[in-house]
N, CA, C and O atoms as a Tinker XYZ file with bonds, in Angstrom:
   300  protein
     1  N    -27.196000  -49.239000   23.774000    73     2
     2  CA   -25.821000  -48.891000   23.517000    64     1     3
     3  C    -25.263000  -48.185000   24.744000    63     2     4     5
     4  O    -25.943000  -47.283000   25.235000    81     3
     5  N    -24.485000  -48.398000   25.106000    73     3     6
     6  CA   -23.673000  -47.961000   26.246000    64     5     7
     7  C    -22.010000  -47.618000   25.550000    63     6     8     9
     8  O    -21.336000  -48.445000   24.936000    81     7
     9  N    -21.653000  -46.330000   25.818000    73     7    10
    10  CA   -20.568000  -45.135000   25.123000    64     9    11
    11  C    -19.597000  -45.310000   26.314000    63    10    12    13
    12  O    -20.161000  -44.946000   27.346000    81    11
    13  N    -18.308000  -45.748000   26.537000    73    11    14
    14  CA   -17.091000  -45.588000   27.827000    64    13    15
    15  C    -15.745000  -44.696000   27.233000    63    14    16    17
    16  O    -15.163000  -44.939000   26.176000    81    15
    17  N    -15.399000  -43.554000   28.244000    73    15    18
    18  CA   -14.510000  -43.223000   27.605000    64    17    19
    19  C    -13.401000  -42.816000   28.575000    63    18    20    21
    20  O    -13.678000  -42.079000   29.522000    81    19
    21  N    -12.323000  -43.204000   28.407000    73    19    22
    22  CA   -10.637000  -42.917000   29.630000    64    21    23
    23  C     -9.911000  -41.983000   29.190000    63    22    24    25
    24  O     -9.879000  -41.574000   28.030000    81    23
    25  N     -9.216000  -41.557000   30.218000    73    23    26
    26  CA    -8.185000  -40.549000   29.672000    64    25    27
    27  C     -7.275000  -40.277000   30.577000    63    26    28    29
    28  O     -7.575000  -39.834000   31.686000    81    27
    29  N     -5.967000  -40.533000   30.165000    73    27    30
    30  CA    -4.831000  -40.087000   30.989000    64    29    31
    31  C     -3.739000  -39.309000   30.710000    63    30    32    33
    32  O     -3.476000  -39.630000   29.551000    81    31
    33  N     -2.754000  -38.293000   31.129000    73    31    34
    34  CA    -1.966000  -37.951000   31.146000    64    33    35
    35  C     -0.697000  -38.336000   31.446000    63    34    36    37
    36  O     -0.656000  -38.998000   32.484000    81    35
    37  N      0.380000  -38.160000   30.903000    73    35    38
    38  CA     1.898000  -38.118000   31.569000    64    37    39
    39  C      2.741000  -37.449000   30.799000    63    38    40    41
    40  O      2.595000  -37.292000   29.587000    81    39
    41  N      3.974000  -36.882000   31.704000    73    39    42
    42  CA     4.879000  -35.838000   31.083000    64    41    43
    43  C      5.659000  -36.815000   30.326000    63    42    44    45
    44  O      5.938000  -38.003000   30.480000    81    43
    45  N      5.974000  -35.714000   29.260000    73    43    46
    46  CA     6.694000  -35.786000   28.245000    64    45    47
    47  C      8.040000  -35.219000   27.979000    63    46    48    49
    48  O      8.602000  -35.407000   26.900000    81    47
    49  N      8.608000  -34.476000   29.015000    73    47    50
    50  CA     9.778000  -33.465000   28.757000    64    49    51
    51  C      8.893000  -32.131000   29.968000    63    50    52    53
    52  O      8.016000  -32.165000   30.831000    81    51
    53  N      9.897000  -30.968000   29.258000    73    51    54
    54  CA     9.549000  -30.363000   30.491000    64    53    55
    55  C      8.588000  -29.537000   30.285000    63    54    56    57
    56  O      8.154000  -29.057000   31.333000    81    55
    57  N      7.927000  -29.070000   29.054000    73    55    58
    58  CA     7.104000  -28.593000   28.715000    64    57    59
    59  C      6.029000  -29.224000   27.557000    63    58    60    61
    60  O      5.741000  -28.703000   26.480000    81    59
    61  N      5.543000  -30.467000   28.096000    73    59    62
    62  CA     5.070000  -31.269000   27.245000    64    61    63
    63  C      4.576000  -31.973000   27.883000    63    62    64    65
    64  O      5.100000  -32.206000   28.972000    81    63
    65  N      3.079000  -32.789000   27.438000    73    63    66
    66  CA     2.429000  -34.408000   27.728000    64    65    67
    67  C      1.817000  -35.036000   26.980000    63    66    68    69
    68  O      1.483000  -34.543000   25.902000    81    67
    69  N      1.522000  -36.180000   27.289000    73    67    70
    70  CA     1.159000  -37.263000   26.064000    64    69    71
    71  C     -0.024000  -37.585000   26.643000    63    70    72    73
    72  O      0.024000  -37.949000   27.818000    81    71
    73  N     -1.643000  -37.513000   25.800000    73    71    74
    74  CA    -2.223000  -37.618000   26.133000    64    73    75
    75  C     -2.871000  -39.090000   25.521000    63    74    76    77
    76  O     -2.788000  -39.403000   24.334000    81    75
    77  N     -3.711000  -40.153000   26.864000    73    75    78
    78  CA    -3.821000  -41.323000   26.526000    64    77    79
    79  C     -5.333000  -40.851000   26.564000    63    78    80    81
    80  O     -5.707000  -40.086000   27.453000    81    79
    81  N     -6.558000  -41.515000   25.177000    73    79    82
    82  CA    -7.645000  -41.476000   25.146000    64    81    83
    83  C     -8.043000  -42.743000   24.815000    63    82    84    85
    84  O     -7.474000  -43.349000   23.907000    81    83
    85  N     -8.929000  -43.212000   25.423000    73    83    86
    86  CA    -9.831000  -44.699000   24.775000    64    85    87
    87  C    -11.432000  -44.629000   24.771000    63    86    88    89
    88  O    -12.137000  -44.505000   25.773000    81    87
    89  N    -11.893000  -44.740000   23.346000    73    87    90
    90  CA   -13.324000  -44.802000   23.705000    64    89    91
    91  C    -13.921000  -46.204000   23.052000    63    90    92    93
    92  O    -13.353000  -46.894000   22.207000    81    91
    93  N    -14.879000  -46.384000   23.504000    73    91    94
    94  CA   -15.227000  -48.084000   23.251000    64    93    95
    95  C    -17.235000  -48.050000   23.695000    63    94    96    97
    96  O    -17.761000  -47.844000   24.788000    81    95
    97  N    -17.847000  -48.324000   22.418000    73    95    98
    98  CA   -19.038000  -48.421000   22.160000    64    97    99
    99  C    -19.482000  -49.956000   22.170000    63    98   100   101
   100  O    -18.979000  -50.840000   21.476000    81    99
   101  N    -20.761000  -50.133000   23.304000    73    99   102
   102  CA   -20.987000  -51.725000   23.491000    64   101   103
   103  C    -22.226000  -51.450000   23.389000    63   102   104   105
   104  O    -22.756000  -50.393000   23.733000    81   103
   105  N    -22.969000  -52.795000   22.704000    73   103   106
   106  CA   -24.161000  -53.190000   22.893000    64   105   107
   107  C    -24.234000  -54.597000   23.746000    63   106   108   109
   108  O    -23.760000  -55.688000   23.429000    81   107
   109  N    -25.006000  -54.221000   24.980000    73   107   110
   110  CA   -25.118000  -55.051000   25.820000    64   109   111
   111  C    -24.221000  -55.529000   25.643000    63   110   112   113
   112  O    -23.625000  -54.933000   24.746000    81   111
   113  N    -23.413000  -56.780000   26.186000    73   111   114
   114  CA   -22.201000  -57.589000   26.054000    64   113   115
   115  C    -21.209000  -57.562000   24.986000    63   114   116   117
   116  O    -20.023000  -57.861000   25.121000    81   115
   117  N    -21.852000  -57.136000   23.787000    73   115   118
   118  CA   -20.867000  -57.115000   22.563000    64   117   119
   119  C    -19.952000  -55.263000   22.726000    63   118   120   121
   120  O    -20.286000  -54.117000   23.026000    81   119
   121  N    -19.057000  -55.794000   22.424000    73   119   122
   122  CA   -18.247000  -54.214000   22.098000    64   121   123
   123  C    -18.868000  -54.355000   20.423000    63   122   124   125
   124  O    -19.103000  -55.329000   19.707000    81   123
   125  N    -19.000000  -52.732000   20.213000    73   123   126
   126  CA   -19.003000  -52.755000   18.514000    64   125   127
   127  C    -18.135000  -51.954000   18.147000    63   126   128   129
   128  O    -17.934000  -51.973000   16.933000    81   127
   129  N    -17.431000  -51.126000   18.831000    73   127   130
   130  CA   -16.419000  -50.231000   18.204000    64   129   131
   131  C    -15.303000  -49.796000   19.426000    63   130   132   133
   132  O    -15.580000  -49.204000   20.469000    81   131
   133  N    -14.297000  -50.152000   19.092000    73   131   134
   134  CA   -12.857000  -49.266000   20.254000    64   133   135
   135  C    -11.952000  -48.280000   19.326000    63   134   136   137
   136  O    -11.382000  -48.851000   18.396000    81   135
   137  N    -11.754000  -46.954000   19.444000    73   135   138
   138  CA   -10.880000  -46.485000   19.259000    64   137   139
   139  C    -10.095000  -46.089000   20.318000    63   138   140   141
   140  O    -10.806000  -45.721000   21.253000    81   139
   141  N     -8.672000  -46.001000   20.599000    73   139   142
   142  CA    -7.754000  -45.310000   21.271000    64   141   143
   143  C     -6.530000  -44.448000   20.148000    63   142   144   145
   144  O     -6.249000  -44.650000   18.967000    81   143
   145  N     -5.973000  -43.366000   21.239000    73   143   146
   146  CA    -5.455000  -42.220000   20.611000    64   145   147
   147  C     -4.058000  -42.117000   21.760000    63   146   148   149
   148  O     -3.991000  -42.341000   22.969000    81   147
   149  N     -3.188000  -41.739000   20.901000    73   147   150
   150  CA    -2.330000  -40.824000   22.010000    64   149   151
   151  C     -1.860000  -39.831000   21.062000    63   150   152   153
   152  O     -1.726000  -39.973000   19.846000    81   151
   153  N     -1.529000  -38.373000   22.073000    73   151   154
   154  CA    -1.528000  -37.041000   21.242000    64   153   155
   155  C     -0.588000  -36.807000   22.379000    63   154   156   157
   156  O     -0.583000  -37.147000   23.562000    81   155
   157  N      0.512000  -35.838000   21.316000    73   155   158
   158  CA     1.786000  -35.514000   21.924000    64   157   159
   159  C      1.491000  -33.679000   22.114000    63   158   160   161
   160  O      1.649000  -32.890000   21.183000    81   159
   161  N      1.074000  -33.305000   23.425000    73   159   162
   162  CA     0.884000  -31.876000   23.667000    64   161   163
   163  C      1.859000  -30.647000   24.125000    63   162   164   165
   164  O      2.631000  -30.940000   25.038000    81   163
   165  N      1.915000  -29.631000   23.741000    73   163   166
   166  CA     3.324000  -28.956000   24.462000    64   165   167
   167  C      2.092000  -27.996000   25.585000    63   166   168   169
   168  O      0.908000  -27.725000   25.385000    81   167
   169  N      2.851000  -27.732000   26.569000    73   167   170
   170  CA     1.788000  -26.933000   27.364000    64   169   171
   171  C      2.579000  -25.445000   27.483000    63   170   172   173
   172  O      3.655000  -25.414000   26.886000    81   171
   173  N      2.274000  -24.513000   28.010000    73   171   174
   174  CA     2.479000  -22.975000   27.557000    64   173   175
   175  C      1.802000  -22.640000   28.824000    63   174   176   177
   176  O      0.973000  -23.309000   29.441000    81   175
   177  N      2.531000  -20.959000   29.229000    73   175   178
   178  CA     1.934000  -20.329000   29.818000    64   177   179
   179  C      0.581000  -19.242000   29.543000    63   178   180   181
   180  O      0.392000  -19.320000   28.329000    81   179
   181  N     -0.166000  -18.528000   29.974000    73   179   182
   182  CA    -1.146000  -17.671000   29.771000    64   181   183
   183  C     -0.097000  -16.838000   28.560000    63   182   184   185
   184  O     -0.389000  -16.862000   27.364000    81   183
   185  N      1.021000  -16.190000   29.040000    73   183   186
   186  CA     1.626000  -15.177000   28.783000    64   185   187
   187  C      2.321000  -15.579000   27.318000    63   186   188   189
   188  O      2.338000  -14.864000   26.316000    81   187
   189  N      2.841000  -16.802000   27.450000    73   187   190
   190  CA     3.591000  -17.419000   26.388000    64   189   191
   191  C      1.948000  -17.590000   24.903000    63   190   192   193
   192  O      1.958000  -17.393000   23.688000    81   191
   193  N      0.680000  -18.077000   25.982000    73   191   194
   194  CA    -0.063000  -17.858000   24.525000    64   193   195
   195  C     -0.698000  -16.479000   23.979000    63   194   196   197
   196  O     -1.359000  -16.292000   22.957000    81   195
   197  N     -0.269000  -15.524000   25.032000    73   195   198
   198  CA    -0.788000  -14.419000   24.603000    64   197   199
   199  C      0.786000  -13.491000   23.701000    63   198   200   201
   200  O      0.674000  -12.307000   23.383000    81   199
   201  N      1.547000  -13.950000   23.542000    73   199   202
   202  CA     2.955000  -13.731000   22.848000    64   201   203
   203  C      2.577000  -14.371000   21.096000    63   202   204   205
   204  O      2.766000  -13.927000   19.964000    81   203
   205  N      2.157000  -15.228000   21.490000    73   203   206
   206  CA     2.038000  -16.098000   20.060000    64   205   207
   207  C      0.301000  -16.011000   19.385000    63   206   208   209
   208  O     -0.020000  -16.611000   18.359000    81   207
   209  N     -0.536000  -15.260000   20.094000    73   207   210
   210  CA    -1.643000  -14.589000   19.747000    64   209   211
   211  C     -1.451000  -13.466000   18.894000    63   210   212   213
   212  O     -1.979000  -13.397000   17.784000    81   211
   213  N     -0.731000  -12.604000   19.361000    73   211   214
   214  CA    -0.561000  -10.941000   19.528000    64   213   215
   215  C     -0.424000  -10.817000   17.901000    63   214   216   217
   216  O     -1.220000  -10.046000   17.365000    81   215
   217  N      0.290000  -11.344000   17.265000    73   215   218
   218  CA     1.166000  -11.033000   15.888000    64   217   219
   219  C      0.025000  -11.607000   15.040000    63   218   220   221
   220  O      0.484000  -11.795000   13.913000    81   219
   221  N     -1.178000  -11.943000   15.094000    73   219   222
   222  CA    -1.872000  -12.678000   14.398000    64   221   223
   223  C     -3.312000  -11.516000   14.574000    63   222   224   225
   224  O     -4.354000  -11.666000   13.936000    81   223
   225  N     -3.127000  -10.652000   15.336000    73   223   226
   226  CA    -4.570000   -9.999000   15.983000    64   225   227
   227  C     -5.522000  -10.294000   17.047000    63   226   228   229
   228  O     -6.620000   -9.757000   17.191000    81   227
   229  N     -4.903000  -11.368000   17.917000    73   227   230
   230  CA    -5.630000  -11.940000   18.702000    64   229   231
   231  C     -5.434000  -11.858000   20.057000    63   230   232   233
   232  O     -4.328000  -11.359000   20.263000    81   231
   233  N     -6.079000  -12.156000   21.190000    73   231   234
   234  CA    -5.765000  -12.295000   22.473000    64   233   235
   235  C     -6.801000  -13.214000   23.587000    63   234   236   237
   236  O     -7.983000  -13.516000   23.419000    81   235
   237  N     -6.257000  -13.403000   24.299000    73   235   238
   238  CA    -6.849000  -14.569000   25.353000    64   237   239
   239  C     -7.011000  -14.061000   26.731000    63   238   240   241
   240  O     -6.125000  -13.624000   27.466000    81   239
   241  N     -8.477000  -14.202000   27.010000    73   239   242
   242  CA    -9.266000  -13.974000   28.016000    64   241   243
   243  C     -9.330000  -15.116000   29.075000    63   242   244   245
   244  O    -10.351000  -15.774000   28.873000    81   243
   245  N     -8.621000  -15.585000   30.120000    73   243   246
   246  CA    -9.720000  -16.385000   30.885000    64   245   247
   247  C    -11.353000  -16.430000   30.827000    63   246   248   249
   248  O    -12.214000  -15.552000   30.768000    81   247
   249  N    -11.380000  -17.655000   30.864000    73   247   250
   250  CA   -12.790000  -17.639000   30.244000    64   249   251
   251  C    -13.522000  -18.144000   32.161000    63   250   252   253
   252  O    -12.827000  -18.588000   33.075000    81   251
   253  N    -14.869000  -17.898000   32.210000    73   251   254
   254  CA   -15.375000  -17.728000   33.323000    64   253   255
   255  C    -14.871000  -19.048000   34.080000    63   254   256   257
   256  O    -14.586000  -20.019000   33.380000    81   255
   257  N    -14.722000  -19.156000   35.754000    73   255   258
   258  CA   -14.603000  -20.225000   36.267000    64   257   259
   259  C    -13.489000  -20.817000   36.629000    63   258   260   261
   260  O    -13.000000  -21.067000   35.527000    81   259
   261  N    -12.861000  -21.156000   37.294000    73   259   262
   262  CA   -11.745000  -22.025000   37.643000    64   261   263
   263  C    -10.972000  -23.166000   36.921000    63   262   264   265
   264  O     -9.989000  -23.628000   37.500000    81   263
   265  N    -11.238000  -23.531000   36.021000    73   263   266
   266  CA   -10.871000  -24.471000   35.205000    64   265   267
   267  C     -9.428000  -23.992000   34.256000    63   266   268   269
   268  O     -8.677000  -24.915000   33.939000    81   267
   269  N     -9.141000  -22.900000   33.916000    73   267   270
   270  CA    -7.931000  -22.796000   33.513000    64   269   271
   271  C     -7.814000  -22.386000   31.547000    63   270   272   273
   272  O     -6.906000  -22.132000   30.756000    81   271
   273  N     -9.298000  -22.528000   31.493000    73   271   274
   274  CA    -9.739000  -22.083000   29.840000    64   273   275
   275  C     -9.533000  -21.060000   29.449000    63   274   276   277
   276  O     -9.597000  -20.213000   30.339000    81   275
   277  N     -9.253000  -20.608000   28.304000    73   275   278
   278  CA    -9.352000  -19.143000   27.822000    64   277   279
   279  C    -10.069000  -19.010000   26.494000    63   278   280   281
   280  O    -10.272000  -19.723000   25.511000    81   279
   281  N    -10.401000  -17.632000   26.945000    73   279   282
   282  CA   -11.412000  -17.469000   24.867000    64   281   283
   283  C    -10.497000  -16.808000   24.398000    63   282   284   285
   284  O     -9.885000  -15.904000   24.966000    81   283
   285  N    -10.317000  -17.280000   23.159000    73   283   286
   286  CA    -9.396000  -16.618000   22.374000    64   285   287
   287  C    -10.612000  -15.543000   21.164000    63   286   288   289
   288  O    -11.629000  -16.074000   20.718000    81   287
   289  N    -10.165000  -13.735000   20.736000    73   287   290
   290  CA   -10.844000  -13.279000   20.385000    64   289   291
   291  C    -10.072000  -12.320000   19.224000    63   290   292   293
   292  O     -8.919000  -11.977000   19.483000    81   291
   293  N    -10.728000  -11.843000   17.849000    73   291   294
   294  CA    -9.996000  -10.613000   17.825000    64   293   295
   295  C    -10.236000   -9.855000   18.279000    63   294   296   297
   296  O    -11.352000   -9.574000   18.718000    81   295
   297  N     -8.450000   -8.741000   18.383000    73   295   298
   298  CA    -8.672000   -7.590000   18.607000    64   297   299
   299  C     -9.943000   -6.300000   18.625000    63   298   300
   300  O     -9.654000   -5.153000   18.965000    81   299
């Protein structure tokens, strides 16, 4: 079995993107399964998710590394 999986982005507005996913499961020459997805995302600042954390008990840490992740924790 051999597992393939794509993924692309493009904007949606000005604070927004649409995300393109395809995954597709083959045995040797035969495909046995394709799903694809698209998901409509709004994107936010650090500050904007730590605004919409706060009122709930929560807050967001960059999480280790360059990548742009955060842990979200309670208070």
């Amino acid at each position: 079995m051999s597992y393939l999986r794509a993924a692309s982005a493009e904007p949606a507005g000005p604070d927004a993107v649409t995300w393109h996913m395809s995954y597709t499961v083959s045995d040797g020459d035969r495909q046995v399964a394709q799903l694809k997805a698209s998901d409509h995302w709004h994107v936010f600042t650090p500050g904007q998710m730590a605004d919409e954390l706060a009122p709930a008990g929560l807050r967001a840490e960059p999480a280790e590394g360059s990548h742009g992740l955060h842990v979200i924790t309670r208070r």
